[in-house]
C-alpha positions as CSV (number, residue, x, y, z in Angstrom):
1,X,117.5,110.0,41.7
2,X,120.0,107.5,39.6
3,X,118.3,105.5,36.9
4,X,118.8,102.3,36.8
5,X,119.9,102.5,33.1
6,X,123.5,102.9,32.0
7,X,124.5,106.7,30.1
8,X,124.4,104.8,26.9
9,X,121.6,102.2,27.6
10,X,118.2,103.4,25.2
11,X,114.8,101.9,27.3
12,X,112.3,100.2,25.5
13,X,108.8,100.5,24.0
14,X,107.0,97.8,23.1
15,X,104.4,99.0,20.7
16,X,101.1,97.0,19.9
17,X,98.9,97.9,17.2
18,X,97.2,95.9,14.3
19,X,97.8,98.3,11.8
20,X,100.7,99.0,10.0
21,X,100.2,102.8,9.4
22,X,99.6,103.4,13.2
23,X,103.0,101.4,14.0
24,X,105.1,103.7,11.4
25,X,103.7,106.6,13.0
26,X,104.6,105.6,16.6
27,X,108.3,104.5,15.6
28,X,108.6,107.7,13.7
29,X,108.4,109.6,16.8
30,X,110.3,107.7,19.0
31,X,112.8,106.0,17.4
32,X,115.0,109.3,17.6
33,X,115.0,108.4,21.3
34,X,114.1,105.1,22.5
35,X,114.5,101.4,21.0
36,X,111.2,99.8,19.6
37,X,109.8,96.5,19.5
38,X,106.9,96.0,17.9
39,X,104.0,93.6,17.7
40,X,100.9,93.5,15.5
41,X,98.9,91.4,17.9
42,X,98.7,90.4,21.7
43,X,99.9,87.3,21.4
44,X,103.2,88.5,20.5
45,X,103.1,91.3,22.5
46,X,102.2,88.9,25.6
47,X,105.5,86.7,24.3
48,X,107.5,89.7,23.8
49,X,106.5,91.1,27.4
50,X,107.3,87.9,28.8
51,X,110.8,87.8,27.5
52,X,114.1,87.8,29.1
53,X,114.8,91.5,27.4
54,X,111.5,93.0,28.9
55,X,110.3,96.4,27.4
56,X,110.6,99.4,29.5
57,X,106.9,100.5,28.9
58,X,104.2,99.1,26.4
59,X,102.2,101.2,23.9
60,X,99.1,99.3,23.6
61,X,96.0,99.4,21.3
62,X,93.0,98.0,22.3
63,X,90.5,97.0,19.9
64,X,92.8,94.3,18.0
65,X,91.7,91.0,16.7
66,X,92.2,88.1,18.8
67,X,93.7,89.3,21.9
68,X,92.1,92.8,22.7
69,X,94.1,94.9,24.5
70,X,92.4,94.8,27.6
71,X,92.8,91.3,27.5
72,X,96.9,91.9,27.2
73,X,96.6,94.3,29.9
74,X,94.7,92.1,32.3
75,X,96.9,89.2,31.7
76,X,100.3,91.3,32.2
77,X,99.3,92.8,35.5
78,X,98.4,89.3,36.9
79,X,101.7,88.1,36.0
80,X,104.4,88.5,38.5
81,X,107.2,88.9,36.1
82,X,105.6,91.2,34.1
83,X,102.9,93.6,36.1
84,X,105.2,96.4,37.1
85,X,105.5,97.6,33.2
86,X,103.7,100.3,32.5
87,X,101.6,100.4,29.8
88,X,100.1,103.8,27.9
89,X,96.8,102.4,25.7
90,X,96.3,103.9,22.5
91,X,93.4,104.4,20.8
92,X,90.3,105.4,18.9
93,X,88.1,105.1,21.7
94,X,87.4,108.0,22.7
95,X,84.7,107.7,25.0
96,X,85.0,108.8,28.4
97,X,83.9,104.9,30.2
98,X,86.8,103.5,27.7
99,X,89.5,105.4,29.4
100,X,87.9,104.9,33.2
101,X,87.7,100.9,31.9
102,X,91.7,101.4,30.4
103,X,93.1,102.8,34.1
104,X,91.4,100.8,36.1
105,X,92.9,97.6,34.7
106,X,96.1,99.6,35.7
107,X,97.5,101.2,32.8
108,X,99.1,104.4,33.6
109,X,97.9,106.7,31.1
110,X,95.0,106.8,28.4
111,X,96.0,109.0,24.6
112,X,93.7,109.3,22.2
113,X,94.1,108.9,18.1
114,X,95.3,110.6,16.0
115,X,97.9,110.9,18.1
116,X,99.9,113.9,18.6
117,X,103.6,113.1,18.4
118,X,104.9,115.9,21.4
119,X,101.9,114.5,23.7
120,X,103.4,110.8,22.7
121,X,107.1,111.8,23.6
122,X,106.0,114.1,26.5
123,X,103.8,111.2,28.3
124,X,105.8,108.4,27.3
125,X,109.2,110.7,29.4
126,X,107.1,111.1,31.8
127,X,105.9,107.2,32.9
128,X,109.3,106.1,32.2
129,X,111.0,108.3,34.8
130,X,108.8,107.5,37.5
131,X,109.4,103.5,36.0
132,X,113.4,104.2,36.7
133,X,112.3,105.7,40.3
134,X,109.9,103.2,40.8
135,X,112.8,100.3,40.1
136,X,115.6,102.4,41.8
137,X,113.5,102.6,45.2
138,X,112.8,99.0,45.2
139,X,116.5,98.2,44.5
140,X,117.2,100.3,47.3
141,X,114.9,99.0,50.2
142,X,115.8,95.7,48.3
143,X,119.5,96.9,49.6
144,X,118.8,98.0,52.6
145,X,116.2,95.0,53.9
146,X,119.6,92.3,52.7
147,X,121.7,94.8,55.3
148,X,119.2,94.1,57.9
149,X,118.8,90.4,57.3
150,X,122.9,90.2,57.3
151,X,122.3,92.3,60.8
152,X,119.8,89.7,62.6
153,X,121.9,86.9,61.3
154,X,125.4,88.6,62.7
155,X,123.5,89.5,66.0
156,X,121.7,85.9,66.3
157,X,124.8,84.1,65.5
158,X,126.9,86.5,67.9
159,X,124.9,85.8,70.9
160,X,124.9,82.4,70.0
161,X,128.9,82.6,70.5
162,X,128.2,84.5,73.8
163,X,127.3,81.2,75.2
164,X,129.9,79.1,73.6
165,X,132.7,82.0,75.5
166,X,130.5,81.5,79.0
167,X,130.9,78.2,78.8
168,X,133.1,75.2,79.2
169,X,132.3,73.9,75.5
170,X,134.3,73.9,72.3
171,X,134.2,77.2,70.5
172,X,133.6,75.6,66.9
173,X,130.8,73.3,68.7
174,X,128.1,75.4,67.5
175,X,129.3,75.6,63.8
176,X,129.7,72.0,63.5
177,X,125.9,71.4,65.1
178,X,124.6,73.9,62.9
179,X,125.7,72.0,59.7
180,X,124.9,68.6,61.3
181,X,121.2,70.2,61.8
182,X,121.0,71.7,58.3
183,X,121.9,68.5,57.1
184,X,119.2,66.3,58.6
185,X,116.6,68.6,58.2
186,X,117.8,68.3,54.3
187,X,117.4,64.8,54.6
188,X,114.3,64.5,56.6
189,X,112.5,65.9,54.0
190,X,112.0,69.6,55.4
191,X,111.6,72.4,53.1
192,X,114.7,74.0,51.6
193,X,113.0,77.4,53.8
194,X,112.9,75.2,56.9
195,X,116.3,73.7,56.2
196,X,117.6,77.9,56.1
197,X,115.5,78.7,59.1
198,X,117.0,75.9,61.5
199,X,120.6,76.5,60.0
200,X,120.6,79.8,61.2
201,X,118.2,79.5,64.6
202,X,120.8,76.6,65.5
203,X,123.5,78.7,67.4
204,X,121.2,80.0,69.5
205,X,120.1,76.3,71.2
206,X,122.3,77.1,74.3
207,X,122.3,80.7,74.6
208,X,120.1,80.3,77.9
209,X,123.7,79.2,79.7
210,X,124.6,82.8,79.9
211,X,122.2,82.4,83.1
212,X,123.9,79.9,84.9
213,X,126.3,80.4,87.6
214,X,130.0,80.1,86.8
215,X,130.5,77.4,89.4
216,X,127.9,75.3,88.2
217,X,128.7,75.7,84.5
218,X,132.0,75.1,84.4
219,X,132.2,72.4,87.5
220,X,135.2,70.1,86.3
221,X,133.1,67.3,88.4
222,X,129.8,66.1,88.2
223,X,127.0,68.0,89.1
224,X,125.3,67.1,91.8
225,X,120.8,67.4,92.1
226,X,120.6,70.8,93.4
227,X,123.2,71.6,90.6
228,X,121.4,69.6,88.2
229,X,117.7,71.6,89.0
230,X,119.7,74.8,88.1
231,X,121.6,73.7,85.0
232,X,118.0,72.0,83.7
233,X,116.7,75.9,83.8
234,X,119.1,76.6,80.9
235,X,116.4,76.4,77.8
236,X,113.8,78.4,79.2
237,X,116.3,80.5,79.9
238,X,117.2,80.6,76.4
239,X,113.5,81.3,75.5
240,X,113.8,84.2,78.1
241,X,116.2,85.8,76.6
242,X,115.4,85.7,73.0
243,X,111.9,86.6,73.7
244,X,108.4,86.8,71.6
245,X,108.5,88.0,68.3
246,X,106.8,88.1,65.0
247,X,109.8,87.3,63.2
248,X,110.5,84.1,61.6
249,X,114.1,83.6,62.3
250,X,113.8,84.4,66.2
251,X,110.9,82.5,66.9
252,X,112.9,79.2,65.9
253,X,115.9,80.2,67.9
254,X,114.0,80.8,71.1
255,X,112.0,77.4,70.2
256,X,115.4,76.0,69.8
257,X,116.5,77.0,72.9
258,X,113.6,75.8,74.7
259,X,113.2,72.5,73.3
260,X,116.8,70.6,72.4
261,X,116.7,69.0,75.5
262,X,113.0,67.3,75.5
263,X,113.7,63.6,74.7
264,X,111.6,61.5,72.6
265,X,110.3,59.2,76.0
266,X,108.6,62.2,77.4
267,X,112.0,62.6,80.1
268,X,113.8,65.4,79.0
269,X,113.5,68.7,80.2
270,X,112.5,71.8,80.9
271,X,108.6,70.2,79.5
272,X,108.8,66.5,79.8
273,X,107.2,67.1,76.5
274,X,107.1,63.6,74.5
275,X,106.9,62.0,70.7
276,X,105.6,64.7,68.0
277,X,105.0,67.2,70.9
278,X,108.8,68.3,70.7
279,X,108.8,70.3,67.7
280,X,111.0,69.2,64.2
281,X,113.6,71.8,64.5
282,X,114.0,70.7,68.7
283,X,114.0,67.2,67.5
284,X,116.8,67.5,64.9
285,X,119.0,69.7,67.3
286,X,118.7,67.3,69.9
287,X,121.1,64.7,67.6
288,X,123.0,67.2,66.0
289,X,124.1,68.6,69.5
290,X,124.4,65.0,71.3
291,X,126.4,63.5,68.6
292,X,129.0,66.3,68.3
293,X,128.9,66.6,72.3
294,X,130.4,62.9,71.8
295,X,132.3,63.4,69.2
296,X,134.8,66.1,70.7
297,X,137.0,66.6,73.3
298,X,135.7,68.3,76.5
299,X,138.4,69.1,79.7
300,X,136.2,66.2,81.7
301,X,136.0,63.9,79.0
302,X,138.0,62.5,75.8
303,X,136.4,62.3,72.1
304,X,134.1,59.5,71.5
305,X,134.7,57.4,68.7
306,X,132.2,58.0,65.6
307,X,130.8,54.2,65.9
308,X,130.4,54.6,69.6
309,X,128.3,57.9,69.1
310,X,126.3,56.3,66.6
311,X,126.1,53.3,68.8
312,X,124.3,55.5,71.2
313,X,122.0,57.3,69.2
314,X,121.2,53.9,68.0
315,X,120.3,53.3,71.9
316,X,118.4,56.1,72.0
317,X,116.4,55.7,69.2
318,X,112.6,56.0,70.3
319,X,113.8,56.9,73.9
320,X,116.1,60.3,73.7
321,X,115.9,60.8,70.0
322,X,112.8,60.8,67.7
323,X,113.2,57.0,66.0
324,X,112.2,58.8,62.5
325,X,115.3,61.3,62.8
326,X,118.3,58.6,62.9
327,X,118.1,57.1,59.4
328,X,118.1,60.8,58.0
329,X,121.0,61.6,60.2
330,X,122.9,58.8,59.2
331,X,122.3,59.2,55.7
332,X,124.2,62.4,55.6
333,X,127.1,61.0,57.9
334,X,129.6,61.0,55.2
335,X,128.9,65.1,55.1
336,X,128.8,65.5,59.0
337,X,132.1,64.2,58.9
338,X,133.3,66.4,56.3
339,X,132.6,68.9,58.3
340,X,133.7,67.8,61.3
341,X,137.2,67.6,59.9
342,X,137.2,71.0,58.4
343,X,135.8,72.4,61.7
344,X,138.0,70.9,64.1
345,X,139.4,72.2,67.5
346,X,142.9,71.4,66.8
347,X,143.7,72.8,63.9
348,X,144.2,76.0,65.1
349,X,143.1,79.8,66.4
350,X,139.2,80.1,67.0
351,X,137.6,80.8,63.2
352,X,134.9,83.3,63.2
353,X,131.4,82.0,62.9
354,X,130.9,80.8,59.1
355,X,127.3,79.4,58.6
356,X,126.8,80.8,55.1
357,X,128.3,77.6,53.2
């Protein structure tokens, strides 16, 4: 398997020892093959560990002054940054309850003095090949887990765009929404996770339009009731077809889907769900998705002006939208138009899907 260390690149050793004649010794034997650091005490070697140039492995005594080695150990393995080194101790004690104590605080390997330098250079080969396999696994199902989450993401915002194709609506609507969302979930105070989460579930708000009959969705007139009761089955729809599941990422699409059209008064639909029932993420998609509805140009209707949309959602403050939502929203207006311009229908061929700015 590839290390992950350059042809030319020499690994590491911190080595920690109070005593000067044992740190010759050690450097003696592998400075021929490796780099060395050295510290006469944990405190530096906790520091040196800690680093941004982090040893490859750590020699480690253990009956030192101040800091015993055990302690270094214990401390290094509860650190994040730090607990995947492995460390070798070195030491007098010899007993067999010292070495079961040494590997059970998760060093990987116990040598006894005086040392023996082949043992040394044999063990310390050894711990730092399975380190380089150890860190080129990782970096590969590190790889391979970024491939999947570019996957979902492609497949999510895809079917999102199967909707947009289906029906009558603009095809850069759901770009423009999904920035408009991402930008008042910013500024409604929702975690910078959150903020990700919504940004990406976004696309998929009308995906349960794929459902509805072609002379109902794309009806130049108005609909009439019956046509109405069958367009209003559109989010559960959406729920439908995204389905149950564990995973972060589809669960808020497909409560997305469901929930965009609730309105704060408790009339919306498919729930007549009302206030704090409607979940954030339904809430904030709910503006993003009226305002741009305005906003653009559909073949039964011209482009709103961007005061008569806000004039609106001003209306429907406390009644459609959730009254907490519109001073976030219009905070970020000067952005929304940004990228309404950069986004817009008329300036040309259909851009593919861009949600990663």
């Amino acid at each position: 398997m590839t290390s992950s260390h350059t042809p030319h690149a020499r690994q590491t050793i911190l080595i920690v020892d109070d005593t000067p004649e044992n740190i010759d010794l050690l450097t003696e034997v592998l400075d021929p093959h490796y780099q060395t650091k050295i510290a006469l005490n944990g405190e530096k070697a906790l520091r040196i560990a800690a680093g941004d140039a982090k040893p490859d492995l750590i020699l480690l005594d253990i009956m030192m002054p101040g800091i015993s080695g055990y302690d270094v150990c214990q401390r290094l393995k509860r650190n994040a940054d730090t607990r995947a080194i492995p460390i070798i101790f070195v030491t007098a004690m010899s007993e067999l309850e010292d070495e079961k104590k040494g590997l059970e605080m998760g060093a990987v390997d116990y040598i006894i003095k005086p040392i023996s330098p082949a043992i040394v250079l044999a063990r310390v080969r050894t711990h730092l090949a399975l380190y380089d396999q150890t860190r080129e696994l990782e970096r590969l199902v590190d790889l391979r887990t970024a491939e999947l989450e570019t996957t979902r993401l492609q497949i999510i915002r895809r079917l999102g765009r199967a909707a947009e194709f289906k029906d009558n609506e603009t095809g850069n609507h759901v770009i423009r929404m999904s920035h408009y969302a991402r930008l008042t979930a910013h500024a409604a105070g929702l975690s910078s996770a959150q903020v990700e989460v919504l940004f990406h579930a976004a696309p998929m708000h009308d995906v349960g339009k794929i459902g509805i009959p072609d002379n109902i969705l794309l009806k130049p007139g108005k609909l009439d009731e019956a046509e109405w009761e069958v367009m209003r089955q559109h989010p559960a729809m959406g729920a439908k077809i995204i389905g149950q599941h564990s995973d972060e990422l589809l669960q808020a699409a497909s409560l997305v889907a469901r929930t965009h059209h609730e309105k704060w008064d408790g009339s919306g639909y498919p729930q007549g769900l009302s206030g704090e029932e409607i979940p954030i993420f339904g809430r904030i998609v709910a503006i993003a998705d009226v305002f741009d509805a305005l906003t653009s140009v559909r073949p039964y209707k011209k482009a709103w002006t961007v005061e008569a949309a806000l004039q609106m959602i001003d209306e429907g403050s406390g009644k459609h939208f959730d009254p907490g939502l519109i001073q976030p929203f219009k905070s970020v207006l000067p952005e929304i138009l940004k990228i309404k311009a950069q986004y817009a229908e008329e300036l040309g061929a259909l851009p593919d899907l861009d949600l990663a700015n």
